[in-house]
N, C-alpha and C positions, 0 to 999 in steps of 0.2 A: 409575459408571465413566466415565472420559474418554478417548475414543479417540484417540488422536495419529495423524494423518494424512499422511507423510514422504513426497511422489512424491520421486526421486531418476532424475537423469539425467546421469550423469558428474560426478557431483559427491563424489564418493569421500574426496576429500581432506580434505572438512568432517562431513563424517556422522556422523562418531564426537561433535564436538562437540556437536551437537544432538541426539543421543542420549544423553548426558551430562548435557546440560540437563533433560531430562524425565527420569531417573532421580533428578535431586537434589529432584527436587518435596518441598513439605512436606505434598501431598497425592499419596496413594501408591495408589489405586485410580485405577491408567490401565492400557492396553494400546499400544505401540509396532506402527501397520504400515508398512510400509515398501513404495513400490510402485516396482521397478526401469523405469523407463518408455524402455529399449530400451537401457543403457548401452553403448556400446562403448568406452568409458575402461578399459586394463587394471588401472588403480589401482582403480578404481572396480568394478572385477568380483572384482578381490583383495578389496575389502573386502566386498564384499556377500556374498561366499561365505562368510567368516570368519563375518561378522555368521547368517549362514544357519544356520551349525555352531553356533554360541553359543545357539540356539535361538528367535533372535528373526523374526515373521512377515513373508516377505519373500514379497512377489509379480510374477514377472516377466512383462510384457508388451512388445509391440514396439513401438516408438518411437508416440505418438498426442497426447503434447503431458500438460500440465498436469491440464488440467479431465478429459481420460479416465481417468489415471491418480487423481487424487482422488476422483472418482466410482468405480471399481471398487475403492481402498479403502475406502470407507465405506459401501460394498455389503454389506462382511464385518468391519464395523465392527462389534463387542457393546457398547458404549460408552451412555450415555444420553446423552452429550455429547460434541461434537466440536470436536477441536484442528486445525487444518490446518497445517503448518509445513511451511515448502522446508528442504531437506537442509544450507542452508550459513545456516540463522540458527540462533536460540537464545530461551530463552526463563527467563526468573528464577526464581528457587526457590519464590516464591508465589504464580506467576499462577494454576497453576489454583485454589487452596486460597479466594483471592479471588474467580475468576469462578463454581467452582461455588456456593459460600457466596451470590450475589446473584442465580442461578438458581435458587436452591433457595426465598431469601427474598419474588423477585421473580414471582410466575408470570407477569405481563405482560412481562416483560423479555425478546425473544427473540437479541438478540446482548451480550455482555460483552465490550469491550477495553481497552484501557490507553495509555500514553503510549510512546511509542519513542526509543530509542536508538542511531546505528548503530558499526558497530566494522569492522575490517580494512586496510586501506589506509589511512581517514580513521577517525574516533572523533569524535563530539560525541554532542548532543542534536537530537531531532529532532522538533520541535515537532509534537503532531498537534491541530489546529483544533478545535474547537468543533464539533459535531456537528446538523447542521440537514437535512432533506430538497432544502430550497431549495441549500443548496452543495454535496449529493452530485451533482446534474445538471452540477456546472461541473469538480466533481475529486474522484477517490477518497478518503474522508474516513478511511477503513478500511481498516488493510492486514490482509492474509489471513490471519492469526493471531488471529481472533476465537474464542474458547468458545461454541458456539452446542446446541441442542439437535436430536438424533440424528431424532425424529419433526416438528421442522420443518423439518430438512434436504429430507426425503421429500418432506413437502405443497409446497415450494419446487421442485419436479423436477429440483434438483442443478444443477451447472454447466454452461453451455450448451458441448457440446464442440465446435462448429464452429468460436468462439474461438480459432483456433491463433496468432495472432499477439501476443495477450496481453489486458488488460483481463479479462480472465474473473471476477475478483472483484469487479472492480467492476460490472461487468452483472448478476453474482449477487447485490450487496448489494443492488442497486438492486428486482430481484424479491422478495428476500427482507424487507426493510422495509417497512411501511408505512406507518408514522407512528412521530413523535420517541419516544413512551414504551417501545417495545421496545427502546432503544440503551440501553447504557451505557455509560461512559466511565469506567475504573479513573483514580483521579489522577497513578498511580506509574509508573514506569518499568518495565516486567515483559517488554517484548519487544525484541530486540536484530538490526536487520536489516546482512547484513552487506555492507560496500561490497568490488566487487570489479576488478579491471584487464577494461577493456572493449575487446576487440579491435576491437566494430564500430564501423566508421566512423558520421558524423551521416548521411550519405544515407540508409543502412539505417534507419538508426531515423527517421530524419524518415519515412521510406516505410512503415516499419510503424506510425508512428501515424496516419499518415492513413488506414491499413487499420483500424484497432482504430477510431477515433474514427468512421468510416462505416457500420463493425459496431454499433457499440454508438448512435448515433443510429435507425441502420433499425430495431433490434430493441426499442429502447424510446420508437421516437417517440410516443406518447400520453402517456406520461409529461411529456417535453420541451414538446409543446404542450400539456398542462394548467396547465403551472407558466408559458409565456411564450405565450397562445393566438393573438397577435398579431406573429409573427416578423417580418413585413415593414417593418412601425413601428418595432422594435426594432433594424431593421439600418440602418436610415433613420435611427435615433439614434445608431446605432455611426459613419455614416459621418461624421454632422454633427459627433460629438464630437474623431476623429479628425482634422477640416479645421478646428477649433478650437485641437486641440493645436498640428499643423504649423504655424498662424498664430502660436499663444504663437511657437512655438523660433524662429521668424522673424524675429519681434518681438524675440524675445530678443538675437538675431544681430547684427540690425542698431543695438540700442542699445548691445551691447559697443561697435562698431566705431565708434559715432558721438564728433563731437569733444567734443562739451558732456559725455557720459559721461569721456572719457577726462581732460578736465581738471578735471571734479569730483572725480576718482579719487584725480589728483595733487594735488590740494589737502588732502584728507581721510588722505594717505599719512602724512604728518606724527604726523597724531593716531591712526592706528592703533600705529603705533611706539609713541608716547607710555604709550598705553593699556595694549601688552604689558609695557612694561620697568616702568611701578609696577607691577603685578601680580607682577613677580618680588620 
């Protein structure tokens, strides 16, 4: 069985969707929980009660952020695998059918995810990278819609809940990996994240990432200096590269501006012309 994991926090209006998605699986041992993480949205208390009455497992706690709400459903998870999914994405009719199938094949494999796509406001593809330990230290390489198994959740001790600003999946992949052969990477498109109208201004967000980014260095700097053990050298080469570039655009600046550029320009004008109109 595969446990779906839905914290929900006034997010009402999507819910149904992503409940929907996981009902259309082509693999049909799963259990939906649903954990209300303190909603005060009335649409969102409308539906959760509905949803209540229809029978499906809904657990309400008072507001405590993501990582508490995902960890107390998967507390009372029966699942031997876990889905984690936010309330306003979605996910393809085969992902689990797929990820449990290379869990079951794989027993060294401790995480299963796929390629993404997002939808709402915007709609494309969304390219997810190539999977290395060396590029999970620079950017989350996994979004939190991995298939993962329910007794490595445990020996991982779940997601760190002081985390309230965000990053929490990526500090947990970071604990929960430990080398490239437990990843896998589905090639298909199976997870759908959804874009949404964002009230907060960039101060706030510039503010909470420098919060999450000093969180997540403190709490796994052994990791960061195993993989770069010599920082100071490295920032010494960040600074040098940097006073290279602004040299390039300088350089660059001043050869637009200059005369022997400008009357080579117009000399060669001629033959750019030339060049487009036989190509028509």
């Amino acid at each position: 069985m595969v446990s779906i994991i839905i914290p929900c926090y006034n997010q009402g209006a999507y819910i149904q969707e992503a409940i929907d998605s996981v009902i259309a699986q082509t693999y049909k041992d799963w259990e939906i929980i649903i954990i209300n993480d303190g909603s005060d949205d009335a649409k969102t208390i409308e539906e959760l009660t509905r949803l209540k009455e229809e029978g499906l497992h809904i657990i309400d706690i008072s507001n405590s952020g993501v990582s508490v709400a995902r960890n107390k459903g998967i507390a009372v998870a029966n699942g031997e695998f876990i889905l984690p999914l936010d309330a306003d994405d979605k996910i393809a009719p085969e992902y689990l059918e797929k990820a449990v199938k290379v869990l079951l094949e794989k027993p060294h494999v401790k995480l299963v995810y796929c390629d993404c796509a997002y939808f709402g406001i915007l709609s494309g593809i969304s390219p997810v990278p190539a999977f290395s330990l060396e590029g999970m230290l620079f950017e989350n390489l996994i979004f939190n819609a991995a298939v993962i198994r329910t007794a490595d959740f445990i020996k991982s001790g779940g997601y760190d809940e002081t985390f309230l600003a965000g990053w929490e999946d990526w500090e947990f992949w970071l604990r929960f990996i430990k080398n490239e052969a437990e990843v896998y990477k589905l090639p298909f498109i199976y997870f759908y994240y959804r874009i949404k109208e964002d009230s907060r201004n960039s101060s706030i967000k510039n503010e909470k990432r420098k919060i999450c980014e000093q969180q997540l260095y403190k709490k796994q700097i052994d990791l960061f200096l195993h993989q770069n053990p010599n920082p100071i050298s490295s920032l010494k080469d960040l600074l040098f590269y940097k006073k290279e570039y602004e040299s390039l655009g300088r350089y660059r600046q001043e050869l637009l501006q200059s005369v022997s550029y400008r009357i080579g320009n117009f000399i060669i004008s001629p033959v750019k012309w030339l060049k487009r109109v036989f190509k028509k």
